[in-house]
C-alpha positions in Angstrom: -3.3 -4.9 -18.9 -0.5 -4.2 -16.9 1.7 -6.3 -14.1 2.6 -4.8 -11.0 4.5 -5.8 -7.9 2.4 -5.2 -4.5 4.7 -5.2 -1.5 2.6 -4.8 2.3 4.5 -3.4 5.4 3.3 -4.4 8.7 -0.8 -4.4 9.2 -1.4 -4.7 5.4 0.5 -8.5 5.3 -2.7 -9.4 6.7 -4.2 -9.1 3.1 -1.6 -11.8 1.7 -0.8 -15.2 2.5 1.3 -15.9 5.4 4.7 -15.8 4.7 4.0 -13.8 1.1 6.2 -10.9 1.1 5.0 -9.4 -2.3 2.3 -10.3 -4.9 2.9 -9.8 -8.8 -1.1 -8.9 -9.7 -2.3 -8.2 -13.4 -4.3 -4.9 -13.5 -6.2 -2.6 -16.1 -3.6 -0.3 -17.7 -4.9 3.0 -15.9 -5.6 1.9 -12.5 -5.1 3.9 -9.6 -3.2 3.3 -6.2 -6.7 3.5 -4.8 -8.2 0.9 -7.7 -5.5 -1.5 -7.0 -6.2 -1.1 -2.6 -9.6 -2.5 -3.6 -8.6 -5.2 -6.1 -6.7 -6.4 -3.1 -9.3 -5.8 -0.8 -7.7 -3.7 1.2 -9.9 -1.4 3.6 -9.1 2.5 2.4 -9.0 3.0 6.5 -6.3 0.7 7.0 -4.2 2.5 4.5 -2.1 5.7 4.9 0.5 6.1 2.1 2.4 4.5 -1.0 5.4 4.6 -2.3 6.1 3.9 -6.5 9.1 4.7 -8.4 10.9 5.4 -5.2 8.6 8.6 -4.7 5.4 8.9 -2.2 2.3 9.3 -4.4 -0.9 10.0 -3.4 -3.8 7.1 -4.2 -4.7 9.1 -7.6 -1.2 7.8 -9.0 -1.7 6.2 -12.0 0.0 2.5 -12.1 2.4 1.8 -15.0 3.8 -1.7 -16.4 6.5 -3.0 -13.8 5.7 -0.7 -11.0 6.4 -1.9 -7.6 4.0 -0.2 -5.1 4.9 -0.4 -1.4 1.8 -0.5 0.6 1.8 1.4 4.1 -0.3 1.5 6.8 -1.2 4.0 9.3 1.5 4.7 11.6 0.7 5.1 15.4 2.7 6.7 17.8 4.0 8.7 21.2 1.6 8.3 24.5 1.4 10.5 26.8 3.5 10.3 29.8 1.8 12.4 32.5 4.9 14.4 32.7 4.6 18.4 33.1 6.9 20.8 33.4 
């Protein structure tokens, strides 16, 4: 087993307690970005990207002991203005 620090940005608080900026979880040594999205019970759809180590990694990444994994959701963005030129 391994410990890992889980840190949410914005949509993905709604899988913690309210006020819990980051959860320390216990997790099989070998588990994945993706395995530890559904430990959490995070929907896959809701999710767009993580960052461990201070790199982006895709949701294959293997975990190791003391990672910190930010969690980020989809981002949204621009409208359109109705604007030509």
């Amino acid at each position: 087993m391994i410990r890992v620090t889980v840190r949410p940005f914005s949509d993905l608080r709604k899988f913690f307690r309210q006020g819990e900026e980051s959860r320390e979880v216990e997790v099989p040594t070998g588990t994945t970005v993706r395995q530890l999205l559904v430990l959490l019970g995070v929907d896959y759809g809701e999710f767009w990207r993580a960052s461990v180590r201070d790199t982006l990694v895709d949701d294959n990444t293997v975990l190791q002991d003391g990672d910190e994994a930010l969690l980020f959701p989809p981002v949204a963005g621009g409208a359109e203005t109705g604007i030509s030129l």
